[in-house]
MILUMMAR-284638 format. One record per residue (C-alpha): x, y, z; residue number from 1. Coordinates in Angstrom, 2 decimals. Layout:
BEGIN
+---------+---------+---------+-----+
|      c1 |      c2 |      c3 | seq |
+---------+---------+---------+-----+
|       X |       Y |       Z | NUM |
...
+---------+---------+---------+-----+
This chain:
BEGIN
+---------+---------+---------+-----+
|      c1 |      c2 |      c3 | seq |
+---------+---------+---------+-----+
|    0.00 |    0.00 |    0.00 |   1 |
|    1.44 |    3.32 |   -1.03 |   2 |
|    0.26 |    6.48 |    0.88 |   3 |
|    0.21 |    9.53 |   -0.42 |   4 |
|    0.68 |   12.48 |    1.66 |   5 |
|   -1.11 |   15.87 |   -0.10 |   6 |
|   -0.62 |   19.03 |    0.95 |   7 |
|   -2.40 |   22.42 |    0.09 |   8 |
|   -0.45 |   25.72 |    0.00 |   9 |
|   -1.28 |   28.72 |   -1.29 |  10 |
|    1.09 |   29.83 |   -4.13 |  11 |
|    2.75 |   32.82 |   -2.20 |  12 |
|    4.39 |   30.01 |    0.24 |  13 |
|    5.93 |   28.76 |   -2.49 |  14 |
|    6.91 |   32.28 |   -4.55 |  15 |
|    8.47 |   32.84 |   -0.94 |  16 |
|   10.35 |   29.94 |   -0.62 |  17 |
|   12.28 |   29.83 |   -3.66 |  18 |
|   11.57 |   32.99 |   -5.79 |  19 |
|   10.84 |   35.71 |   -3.25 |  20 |
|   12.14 |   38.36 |   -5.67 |  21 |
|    9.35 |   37.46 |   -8.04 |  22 |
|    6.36 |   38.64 |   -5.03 |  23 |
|    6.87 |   42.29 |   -6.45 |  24 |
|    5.35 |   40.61 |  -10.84 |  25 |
|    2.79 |   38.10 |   -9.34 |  26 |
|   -1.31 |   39.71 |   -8.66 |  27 |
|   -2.91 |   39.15 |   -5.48 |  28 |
|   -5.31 |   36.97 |   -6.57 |  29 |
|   -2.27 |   35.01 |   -8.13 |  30 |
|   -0.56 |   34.69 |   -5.19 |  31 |
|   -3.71 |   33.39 |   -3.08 |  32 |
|   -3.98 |   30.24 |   -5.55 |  33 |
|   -4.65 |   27.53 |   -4.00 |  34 |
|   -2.11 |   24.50 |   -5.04 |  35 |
|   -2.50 |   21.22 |   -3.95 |  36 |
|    1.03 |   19.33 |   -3.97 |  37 |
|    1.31 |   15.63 |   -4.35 |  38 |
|    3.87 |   14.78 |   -1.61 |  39 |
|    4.61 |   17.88 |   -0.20 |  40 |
|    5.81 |   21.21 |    0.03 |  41 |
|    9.15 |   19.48 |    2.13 |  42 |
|   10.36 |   17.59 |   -1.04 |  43 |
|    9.22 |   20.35 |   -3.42 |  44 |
|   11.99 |   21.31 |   -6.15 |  45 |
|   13.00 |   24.75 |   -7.07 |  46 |
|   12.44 |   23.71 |  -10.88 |  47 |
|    9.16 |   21.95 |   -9.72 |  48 |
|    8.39 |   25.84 |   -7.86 |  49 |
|    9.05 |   27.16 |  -10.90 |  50 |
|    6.68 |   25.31 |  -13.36 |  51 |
|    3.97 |   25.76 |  -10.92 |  52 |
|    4.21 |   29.34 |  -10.61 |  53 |
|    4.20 |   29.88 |  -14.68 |  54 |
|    1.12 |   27.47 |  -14.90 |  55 |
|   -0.35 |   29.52 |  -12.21 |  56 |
|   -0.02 |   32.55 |  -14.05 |  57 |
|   -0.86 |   31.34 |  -17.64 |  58 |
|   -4.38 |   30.12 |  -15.84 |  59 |
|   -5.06 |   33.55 |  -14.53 |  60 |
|   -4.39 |   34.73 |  -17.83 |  61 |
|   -6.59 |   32.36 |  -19.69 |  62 |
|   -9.67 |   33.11 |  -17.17 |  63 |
|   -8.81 |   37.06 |  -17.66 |  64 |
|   -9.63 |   36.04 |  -21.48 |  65 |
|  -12.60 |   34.14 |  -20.82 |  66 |
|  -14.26 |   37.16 |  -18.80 |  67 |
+---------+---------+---------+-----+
C-alpha cells in the first residue's frame, strides 16, 4: 500500500520559498492560488516551484480572457 501524503499551500508560500524576488510581478489573486502538492511542500523542487508558478499565471491569464 502506497500512501500519499497531499498538501495544500497557497502559491505565495511557495513564490516565498524559492523565488521571493518574483512577489513584487505576481497579482494578489495570483498569489492566493490555492495549489494542492502531491507529496509535499518538504520535497518540493526549485524547478518543480518554478513550473507551478508559470502554470499559475498562464491560468489567470486564460480566465482574464474568458471574462
Amino acid at each position: 500500500m502506497i500512501v500519499v501524503e497531499m498538501e495544500t499551500v497557497k502559491l505565495s508560500a511557495i513564490v516565498m520559498r524559492w523565488y521571493p524576488d518574483m512577489i513584487p510581478f505576481l497579482k494578489q489573486d495570483e498569489l492566493n492560488s490555492v495549489i494542492v502538492l502531491r507529496d509535499g511542500l518538504s520535497i518540493l523542487e526549485p524547478e518543480d516551484a518554478m513550473d507551478i508558478i508559470h502554470y499559475s499565471i498562464y491560468e489567470h491569464q486564460n480566465s482574464a480572457y474568458l471574462q
